[in-house]
mmCIF entry with sequence, helices, sheets and N, C-alpha, C, O atoms, coordinates in Angstrom:
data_MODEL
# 
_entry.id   MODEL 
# 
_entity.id                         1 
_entity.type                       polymer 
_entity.pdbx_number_of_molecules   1 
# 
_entity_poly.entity_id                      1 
_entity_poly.type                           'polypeptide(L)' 
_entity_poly.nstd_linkage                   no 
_entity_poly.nstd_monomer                   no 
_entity_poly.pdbx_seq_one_letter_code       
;(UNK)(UNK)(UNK)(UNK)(UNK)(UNK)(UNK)(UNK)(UNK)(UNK)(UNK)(UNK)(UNK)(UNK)(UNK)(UNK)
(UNK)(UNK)(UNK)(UNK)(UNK)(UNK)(UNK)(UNK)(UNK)(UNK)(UNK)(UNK)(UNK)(UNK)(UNK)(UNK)
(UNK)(UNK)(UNK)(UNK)(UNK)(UNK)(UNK)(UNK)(UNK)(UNK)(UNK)(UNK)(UNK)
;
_entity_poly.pdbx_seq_one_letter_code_can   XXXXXXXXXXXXXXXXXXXXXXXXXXXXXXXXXXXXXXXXXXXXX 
_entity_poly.pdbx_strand_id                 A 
# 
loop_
_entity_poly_seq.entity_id 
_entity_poly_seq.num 
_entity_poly_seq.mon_id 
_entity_poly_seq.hetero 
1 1  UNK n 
1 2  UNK n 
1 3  UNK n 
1 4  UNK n 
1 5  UNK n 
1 6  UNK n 
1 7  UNK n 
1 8  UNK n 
1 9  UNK n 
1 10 UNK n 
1 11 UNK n 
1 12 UNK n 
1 13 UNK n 
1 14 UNK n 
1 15 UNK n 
1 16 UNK n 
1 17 UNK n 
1 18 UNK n 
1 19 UNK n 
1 20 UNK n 
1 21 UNK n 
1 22 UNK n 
1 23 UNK n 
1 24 UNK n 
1 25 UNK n 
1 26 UNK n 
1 27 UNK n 
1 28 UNK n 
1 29 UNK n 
1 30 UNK n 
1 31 UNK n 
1 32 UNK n 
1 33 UNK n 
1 34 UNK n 
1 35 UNK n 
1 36 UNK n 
1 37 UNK n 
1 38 UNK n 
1 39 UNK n 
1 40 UNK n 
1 41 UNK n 
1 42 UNK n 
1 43 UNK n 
1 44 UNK n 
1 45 UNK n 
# 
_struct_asym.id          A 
_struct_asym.entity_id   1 
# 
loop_
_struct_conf.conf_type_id 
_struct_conf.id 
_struct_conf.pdbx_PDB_helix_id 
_struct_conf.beg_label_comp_id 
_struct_conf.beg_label_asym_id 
_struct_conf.beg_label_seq_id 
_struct_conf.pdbx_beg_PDB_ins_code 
_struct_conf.end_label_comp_id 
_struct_conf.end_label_asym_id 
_struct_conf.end_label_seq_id 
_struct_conf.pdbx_end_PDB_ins_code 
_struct_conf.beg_auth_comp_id 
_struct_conf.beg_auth_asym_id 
_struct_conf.beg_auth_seq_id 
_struct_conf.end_auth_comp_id 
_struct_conf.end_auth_asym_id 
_struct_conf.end_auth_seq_id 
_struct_conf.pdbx_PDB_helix_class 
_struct_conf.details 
_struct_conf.pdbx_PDB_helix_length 
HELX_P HELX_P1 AA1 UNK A 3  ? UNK A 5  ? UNK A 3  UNK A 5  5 ? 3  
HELX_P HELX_P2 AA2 UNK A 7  ? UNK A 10 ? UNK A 7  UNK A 10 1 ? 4  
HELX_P HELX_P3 AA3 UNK A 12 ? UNK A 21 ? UNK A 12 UNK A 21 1 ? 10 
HELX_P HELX_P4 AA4 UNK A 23 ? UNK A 25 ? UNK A 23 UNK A 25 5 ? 3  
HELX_P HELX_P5 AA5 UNK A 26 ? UNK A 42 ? UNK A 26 UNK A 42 1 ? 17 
# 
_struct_conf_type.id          HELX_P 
_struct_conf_type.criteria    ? 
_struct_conf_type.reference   ? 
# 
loop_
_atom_site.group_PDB 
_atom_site.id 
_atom_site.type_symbol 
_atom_site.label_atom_id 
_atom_site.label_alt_id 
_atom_site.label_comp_id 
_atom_site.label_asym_id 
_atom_site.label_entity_id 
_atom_site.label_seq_id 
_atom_site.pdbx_PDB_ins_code 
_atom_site.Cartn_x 
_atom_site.Cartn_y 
_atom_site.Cartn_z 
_atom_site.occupancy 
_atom_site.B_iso_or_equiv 
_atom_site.pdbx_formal_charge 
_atom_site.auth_seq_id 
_atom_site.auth_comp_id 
_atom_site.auth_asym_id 
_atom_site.auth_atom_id 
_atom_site.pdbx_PDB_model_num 
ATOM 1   N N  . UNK A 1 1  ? 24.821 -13.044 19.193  1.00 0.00 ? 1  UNK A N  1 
ATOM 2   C CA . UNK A 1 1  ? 23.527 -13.329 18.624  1.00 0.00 ? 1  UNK A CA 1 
ATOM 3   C C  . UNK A 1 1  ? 23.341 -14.833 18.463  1.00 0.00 ? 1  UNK A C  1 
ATOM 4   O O  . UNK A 1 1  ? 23.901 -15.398 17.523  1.00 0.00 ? 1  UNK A O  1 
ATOM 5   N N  . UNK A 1 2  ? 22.650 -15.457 19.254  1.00 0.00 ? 2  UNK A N  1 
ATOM 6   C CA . UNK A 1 2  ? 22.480 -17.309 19.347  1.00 0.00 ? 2  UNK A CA 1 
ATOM 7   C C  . UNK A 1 2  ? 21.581 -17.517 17.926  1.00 0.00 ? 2  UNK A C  1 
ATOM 8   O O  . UNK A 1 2  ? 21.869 -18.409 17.128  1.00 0.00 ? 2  UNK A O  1 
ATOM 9   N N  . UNK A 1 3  ? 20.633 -16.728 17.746  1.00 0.00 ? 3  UNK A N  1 
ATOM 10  C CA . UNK A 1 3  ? 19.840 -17.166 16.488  1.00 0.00 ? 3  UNK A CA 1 
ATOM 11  C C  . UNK A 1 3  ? 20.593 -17.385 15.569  1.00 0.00 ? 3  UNK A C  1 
ATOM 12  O O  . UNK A 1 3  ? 20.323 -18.457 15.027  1.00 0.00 ? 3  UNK A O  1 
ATOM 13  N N  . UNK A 1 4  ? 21.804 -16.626 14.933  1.00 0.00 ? 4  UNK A N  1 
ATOM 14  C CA . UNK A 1 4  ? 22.539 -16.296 13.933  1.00 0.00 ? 4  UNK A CA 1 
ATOM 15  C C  . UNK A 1 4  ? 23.327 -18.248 13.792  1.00 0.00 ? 4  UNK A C  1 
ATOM 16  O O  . UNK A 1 4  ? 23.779 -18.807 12.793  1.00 0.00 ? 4  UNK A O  1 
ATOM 17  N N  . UNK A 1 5  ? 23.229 -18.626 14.825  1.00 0.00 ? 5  UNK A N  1 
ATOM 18  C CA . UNK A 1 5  ? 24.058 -20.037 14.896  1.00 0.00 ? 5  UNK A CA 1 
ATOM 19  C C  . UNK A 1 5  ? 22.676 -21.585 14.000  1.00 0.00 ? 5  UNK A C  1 
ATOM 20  O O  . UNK A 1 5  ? 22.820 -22.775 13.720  1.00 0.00 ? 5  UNK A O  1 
ATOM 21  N N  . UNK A 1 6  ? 21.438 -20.518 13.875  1.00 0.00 ? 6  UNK A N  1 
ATOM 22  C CA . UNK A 1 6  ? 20.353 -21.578 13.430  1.00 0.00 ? 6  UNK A CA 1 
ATOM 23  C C  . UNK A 1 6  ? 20.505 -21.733 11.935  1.00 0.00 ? 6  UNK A C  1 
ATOM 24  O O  . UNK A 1 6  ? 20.230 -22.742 11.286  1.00 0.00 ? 6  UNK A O  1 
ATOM 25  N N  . UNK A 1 7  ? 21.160 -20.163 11.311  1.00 0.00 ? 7  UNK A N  1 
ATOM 26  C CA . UNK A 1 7  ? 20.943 -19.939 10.173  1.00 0.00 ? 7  UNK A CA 1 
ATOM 27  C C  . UNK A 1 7  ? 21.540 -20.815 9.141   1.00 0.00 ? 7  UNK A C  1 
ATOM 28  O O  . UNK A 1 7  ? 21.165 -20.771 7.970   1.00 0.00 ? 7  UNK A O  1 
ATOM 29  N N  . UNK A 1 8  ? 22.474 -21.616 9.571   1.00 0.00 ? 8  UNK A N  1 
ATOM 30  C CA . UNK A 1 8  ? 22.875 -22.763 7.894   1.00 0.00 ? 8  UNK A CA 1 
ATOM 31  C C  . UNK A 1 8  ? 22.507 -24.064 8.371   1.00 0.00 ? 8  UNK A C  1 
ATOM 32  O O  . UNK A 1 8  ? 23.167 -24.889 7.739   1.00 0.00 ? 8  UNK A O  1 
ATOM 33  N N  . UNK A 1 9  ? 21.658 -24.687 9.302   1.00 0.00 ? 9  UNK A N  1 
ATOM 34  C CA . UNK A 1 9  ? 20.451 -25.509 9.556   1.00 0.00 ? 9  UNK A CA 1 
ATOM 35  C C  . UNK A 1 9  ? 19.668 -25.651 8.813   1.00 0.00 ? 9  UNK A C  1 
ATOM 36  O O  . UNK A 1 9  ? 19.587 -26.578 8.007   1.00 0.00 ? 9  UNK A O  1 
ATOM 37  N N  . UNK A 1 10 ? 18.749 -24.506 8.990   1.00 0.00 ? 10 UNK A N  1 
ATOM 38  C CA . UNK A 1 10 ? 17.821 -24.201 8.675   1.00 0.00 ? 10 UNK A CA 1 
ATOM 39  C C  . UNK A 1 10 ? 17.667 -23.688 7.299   1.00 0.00 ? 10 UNK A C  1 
ATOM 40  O O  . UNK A 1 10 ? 16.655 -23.887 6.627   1.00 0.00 ? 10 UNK A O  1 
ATOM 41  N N  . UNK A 1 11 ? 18.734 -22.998 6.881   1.00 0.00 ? 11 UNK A N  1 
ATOM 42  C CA . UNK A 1 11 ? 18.970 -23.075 5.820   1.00 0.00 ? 11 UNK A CA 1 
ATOM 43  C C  . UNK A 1 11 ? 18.830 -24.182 4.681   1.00 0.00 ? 11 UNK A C  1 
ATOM 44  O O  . UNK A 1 11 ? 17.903 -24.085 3.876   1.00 0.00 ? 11 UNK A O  1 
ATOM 45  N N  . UNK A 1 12 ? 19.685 -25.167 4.610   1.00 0.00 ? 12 UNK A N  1 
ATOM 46  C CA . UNK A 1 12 ? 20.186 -26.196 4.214   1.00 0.00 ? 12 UNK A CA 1 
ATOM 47  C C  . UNK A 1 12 ? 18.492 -27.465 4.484   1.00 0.00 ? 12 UNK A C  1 
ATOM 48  O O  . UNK A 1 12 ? 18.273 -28.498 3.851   1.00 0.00 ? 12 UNK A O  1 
ATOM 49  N N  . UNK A 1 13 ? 17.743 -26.939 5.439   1.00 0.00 ? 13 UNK A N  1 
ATOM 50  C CA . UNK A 1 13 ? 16.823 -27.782 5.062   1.00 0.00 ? 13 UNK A CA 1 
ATOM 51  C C  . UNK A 1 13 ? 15.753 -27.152 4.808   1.00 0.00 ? 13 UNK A C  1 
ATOM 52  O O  . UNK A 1 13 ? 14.723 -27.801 4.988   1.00 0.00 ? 13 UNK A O  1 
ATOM 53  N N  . UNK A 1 14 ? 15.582 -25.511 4.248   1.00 0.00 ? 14 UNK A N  1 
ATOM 54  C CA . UNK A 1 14 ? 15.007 -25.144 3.871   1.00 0.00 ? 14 UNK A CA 1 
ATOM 55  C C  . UNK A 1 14 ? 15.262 -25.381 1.680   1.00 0.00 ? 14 UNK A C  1 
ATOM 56  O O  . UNK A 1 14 ? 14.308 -25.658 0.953   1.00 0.00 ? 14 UNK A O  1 
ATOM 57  N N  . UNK A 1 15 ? 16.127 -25.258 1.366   1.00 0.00 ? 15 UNK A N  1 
ATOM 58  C CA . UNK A 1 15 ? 16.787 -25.949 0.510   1.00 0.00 ? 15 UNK A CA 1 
ATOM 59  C C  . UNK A 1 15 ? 16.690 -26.976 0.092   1.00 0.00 ? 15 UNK A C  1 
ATOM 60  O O  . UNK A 1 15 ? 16.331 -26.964 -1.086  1.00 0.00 ? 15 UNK A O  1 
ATOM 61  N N  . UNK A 1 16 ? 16.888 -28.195 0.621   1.00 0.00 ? 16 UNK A N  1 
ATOM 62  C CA . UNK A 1 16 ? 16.562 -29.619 0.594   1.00 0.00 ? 16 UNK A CA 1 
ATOM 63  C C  . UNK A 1 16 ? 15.123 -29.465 0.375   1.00 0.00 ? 16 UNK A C  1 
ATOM 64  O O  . UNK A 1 16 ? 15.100 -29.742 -0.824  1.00 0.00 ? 16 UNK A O  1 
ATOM 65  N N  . UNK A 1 17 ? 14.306 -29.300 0.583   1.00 0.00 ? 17 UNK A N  1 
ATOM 66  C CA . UNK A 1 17 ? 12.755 -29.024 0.481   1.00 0.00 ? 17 UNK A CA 1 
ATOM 67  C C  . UNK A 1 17 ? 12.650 -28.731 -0.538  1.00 0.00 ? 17 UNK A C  1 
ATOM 68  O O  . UNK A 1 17 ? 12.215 -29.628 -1.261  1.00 0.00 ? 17 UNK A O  1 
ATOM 69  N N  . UNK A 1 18 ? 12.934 -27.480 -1.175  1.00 0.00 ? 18 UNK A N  1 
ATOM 70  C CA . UNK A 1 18 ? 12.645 -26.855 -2.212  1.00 0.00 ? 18 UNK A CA 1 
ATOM 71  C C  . UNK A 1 18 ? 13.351 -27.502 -3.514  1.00 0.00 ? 18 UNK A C  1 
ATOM 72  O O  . UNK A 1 18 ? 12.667 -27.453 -4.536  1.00 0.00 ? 18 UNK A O  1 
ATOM 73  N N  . UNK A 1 19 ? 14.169 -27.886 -3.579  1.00 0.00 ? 19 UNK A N  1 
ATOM 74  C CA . UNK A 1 19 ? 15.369 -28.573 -4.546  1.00 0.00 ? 19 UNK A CA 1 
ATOM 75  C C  . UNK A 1 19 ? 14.593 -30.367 -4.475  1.00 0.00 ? 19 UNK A C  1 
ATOM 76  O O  . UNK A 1 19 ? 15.009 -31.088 -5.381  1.00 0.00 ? 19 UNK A O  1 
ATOM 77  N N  . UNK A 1 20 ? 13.692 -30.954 -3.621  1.00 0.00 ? 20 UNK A N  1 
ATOM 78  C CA . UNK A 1 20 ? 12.827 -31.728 -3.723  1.00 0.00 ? 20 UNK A CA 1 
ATOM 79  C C  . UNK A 1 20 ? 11.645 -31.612 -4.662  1.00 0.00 ? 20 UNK A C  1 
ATOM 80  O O  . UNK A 1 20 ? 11.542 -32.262 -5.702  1.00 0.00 ? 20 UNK A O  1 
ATOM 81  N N  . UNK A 1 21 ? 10.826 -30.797 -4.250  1.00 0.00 ? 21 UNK A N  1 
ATOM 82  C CA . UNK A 1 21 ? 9.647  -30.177 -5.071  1.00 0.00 ? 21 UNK A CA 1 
ATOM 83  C C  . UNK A 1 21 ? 10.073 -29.440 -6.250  1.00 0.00 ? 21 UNK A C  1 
ATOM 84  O O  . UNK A 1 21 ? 9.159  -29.277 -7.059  1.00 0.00 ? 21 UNK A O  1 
ATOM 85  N N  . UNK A 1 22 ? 11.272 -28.915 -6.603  1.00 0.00 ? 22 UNK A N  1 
ATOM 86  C CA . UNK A 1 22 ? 11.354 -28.146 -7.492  1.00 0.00 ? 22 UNK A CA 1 
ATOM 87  C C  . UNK A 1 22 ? 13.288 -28.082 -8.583  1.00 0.00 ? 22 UNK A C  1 
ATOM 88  O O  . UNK A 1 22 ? 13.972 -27.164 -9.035  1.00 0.00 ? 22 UNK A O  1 
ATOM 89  N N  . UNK A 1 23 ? 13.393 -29.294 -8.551  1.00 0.00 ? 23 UNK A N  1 
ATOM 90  C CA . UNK A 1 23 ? 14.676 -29.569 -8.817  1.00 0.00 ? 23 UNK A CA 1 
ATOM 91  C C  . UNK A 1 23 ? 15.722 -28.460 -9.654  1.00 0.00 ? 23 UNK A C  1 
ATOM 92  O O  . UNK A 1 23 ? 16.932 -28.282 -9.510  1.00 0.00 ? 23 UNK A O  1 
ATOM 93  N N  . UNK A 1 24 ? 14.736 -27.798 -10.586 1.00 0.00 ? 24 UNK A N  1 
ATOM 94  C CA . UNK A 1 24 ? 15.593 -26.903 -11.014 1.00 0.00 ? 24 UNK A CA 1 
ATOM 95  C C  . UNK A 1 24 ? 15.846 -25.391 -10.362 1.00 0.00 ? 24 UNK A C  1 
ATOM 96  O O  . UNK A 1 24 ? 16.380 -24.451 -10.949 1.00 0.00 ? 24 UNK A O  1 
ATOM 97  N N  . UNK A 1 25 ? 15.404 -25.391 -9.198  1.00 0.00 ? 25 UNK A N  1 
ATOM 98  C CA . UNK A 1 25 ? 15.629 -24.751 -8.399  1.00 0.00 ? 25 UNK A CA 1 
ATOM 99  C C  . UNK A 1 25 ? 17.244 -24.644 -7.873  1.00 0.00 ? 25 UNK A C  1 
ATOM 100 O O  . UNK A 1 25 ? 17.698 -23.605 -7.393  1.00 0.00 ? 25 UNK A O  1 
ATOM 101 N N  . UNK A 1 26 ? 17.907 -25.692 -8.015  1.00 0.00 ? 26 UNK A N  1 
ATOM 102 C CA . UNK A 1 26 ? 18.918 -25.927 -7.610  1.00 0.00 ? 26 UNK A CA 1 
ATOM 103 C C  . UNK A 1 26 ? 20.339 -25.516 -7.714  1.00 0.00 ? 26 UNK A C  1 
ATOM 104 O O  . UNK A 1 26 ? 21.214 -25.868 -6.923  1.00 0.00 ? 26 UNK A O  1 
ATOM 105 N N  . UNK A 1 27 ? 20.559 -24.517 -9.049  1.00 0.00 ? 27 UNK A N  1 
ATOM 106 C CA . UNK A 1 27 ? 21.184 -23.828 -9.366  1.00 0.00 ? 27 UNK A CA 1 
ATOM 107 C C  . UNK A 1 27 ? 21.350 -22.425 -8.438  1.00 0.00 ? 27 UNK A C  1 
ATOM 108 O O  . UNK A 1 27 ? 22.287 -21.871 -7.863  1.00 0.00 ? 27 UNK A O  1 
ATOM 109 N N  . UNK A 1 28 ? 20.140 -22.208 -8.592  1.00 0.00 ? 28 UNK A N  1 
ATOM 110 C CA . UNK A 1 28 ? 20.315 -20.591 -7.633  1.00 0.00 ? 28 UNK A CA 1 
ATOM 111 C C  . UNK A 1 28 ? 20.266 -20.834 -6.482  1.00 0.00 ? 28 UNK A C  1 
ATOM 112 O O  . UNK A 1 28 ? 20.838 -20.139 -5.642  1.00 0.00 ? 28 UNK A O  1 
ATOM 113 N N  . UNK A 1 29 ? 19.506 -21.968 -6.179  1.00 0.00 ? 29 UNK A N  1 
ATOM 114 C CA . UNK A 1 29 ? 19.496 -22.415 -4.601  1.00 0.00 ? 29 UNK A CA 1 
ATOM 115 C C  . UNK A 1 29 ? 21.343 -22.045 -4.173  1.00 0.00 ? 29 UNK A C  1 
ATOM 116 O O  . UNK A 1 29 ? 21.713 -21.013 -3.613  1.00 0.00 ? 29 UNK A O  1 
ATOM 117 N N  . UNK A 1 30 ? 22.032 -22.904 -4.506  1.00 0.00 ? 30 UNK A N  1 
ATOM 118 C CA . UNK A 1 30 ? 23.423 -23.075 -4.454  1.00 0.00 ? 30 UNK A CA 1 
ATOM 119 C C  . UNK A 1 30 ? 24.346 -21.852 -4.793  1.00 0.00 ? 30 UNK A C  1 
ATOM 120 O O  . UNK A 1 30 ? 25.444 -21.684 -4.264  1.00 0.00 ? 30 UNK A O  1 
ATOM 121 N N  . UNK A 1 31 ? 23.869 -21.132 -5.599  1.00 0.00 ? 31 UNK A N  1 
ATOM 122 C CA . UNK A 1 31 ? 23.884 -19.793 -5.561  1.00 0.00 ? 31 UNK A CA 1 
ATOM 123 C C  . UNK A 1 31 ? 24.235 -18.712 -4.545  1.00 0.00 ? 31 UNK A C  1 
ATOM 124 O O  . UNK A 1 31 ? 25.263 -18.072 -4.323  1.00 0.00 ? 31 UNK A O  1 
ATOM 125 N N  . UNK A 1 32 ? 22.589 -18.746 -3.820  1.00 0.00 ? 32 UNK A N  1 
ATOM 126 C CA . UNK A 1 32 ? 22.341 -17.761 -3.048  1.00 0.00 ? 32 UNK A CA 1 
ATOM 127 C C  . UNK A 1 32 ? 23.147 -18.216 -1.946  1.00 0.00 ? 32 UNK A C  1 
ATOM 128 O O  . UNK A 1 32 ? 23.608 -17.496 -1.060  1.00 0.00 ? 32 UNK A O  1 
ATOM 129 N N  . UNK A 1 33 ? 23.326 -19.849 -2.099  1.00 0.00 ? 33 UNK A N  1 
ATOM 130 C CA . UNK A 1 33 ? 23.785 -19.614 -0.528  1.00 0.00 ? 33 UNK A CA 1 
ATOM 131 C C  . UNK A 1 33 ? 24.960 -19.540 -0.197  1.00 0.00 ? 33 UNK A C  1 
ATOM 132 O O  . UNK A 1 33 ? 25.257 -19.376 0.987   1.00 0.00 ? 33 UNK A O  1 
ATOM 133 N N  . UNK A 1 34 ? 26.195 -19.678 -1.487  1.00 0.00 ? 34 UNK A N  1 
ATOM 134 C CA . UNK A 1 34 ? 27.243 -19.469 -1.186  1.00 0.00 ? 34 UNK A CA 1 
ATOM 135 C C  . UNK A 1 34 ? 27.682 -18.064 -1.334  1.00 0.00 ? 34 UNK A C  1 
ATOM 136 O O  . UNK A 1 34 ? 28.826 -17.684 -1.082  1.00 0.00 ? 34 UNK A O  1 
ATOM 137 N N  . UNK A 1 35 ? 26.548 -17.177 -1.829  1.00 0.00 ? 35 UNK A N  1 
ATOM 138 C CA . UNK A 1 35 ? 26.864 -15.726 -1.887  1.00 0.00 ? 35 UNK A CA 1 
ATOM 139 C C  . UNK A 1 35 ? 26.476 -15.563 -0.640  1.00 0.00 ? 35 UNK A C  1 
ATOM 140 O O  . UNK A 1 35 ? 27.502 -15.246 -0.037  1.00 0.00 ? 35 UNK A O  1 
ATOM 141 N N  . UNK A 1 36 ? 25.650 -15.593 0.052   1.00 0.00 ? 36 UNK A N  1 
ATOM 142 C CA . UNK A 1 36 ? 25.187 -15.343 1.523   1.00 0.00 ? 36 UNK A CA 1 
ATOM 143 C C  . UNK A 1 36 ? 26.693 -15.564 2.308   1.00 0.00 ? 36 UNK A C  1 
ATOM 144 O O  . UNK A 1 36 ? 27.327 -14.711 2.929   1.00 0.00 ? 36 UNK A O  1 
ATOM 145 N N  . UNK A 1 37 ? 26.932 -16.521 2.148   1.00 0.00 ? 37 UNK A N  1 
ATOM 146 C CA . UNK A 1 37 ? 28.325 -17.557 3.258   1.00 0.00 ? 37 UNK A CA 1 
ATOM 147 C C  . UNK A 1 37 ? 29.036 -16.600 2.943   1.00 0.00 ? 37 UNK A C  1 
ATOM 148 O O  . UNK A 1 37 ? 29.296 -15.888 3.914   1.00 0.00 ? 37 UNK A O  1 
ATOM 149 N N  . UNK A 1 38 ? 29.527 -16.223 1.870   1.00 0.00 ? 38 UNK A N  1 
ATOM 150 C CA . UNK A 1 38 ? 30.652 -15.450 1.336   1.00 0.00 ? 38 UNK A CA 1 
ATOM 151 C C  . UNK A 1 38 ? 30.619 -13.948 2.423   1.00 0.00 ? 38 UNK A C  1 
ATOM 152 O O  . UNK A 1 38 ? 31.406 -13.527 3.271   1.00 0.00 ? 38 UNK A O  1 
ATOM 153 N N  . UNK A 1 39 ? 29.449 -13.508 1.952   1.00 0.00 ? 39 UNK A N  1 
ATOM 154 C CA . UNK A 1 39 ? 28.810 -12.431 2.566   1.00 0.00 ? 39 UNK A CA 1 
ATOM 155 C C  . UNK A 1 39 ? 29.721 -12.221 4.255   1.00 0.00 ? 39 UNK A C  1 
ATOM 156 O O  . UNK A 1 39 ? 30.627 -11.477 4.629   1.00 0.00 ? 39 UNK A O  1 
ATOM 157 N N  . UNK A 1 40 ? 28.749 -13.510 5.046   1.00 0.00 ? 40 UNK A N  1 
ATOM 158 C CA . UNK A 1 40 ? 28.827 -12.996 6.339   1.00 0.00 ? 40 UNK A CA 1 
ATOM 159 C C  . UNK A 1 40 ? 30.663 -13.988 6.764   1.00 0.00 ? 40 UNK A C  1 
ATOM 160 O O  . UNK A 1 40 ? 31.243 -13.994 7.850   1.00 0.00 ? 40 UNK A O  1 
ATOM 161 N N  . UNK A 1 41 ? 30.955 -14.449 5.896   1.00 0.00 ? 41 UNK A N  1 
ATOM 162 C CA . UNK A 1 41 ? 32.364 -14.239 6.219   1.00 0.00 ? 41 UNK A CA 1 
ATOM 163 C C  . UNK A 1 41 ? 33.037 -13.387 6.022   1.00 0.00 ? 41 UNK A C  1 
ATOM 164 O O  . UNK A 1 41 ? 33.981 -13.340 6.811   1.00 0.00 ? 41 UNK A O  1 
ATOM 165 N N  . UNK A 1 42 ? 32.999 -12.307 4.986   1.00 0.00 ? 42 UNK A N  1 
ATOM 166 C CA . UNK A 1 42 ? 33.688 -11.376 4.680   1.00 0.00 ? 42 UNK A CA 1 
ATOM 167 C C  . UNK A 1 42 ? 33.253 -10.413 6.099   1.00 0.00 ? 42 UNK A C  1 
ATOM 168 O O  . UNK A 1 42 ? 34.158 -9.877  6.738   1.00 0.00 ? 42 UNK A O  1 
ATOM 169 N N  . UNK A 1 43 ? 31.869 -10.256 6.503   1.00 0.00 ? 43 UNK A N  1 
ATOM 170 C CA . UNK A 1 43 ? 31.316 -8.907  6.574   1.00 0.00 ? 43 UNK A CA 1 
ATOM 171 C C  . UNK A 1 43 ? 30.608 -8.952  8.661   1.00 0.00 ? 43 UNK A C  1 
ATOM 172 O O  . UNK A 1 43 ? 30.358 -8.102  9.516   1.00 0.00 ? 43 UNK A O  1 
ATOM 173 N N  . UNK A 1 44 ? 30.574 -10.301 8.579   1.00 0.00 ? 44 UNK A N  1 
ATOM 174 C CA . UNK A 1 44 ? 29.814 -10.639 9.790   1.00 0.00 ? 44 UNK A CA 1 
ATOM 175 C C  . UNK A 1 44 ? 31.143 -10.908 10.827  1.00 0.00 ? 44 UNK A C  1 
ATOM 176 O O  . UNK A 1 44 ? 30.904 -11.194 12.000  1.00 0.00 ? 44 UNK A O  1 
ATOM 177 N N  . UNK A 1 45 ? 32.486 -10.810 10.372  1.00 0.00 ? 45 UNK A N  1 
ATOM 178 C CA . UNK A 1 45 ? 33.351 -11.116 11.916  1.00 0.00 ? 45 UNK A CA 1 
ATOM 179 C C  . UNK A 1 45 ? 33.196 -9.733  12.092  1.00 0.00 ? 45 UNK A C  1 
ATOM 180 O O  . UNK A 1 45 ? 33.630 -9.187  13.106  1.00 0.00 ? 45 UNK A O  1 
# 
């Protein structure tokens, strides 16, 4: 799956954006995304 290789890009500057406009965002931002990572390392090999 080649798309799957866009996803912590795009991620990470979808993030940066939001953690701009919305600083306290930044907690869960950091959050979600190391539960995500966690996720498809455990679950995605």
């Amino acid at each position: 799956m080649p798309y799957l290789q866009h996803i912590g890009p795009v991620t990470a500057l979808v993030a940066g954006i939001l953690i701009l406009i919305m600083p306290r965002l930044l907690n869960y931002i950091i959050a979600i995304y190391l539960i995500v990572i966690g996720l498809v390392g455990l679950f995605g090999r």
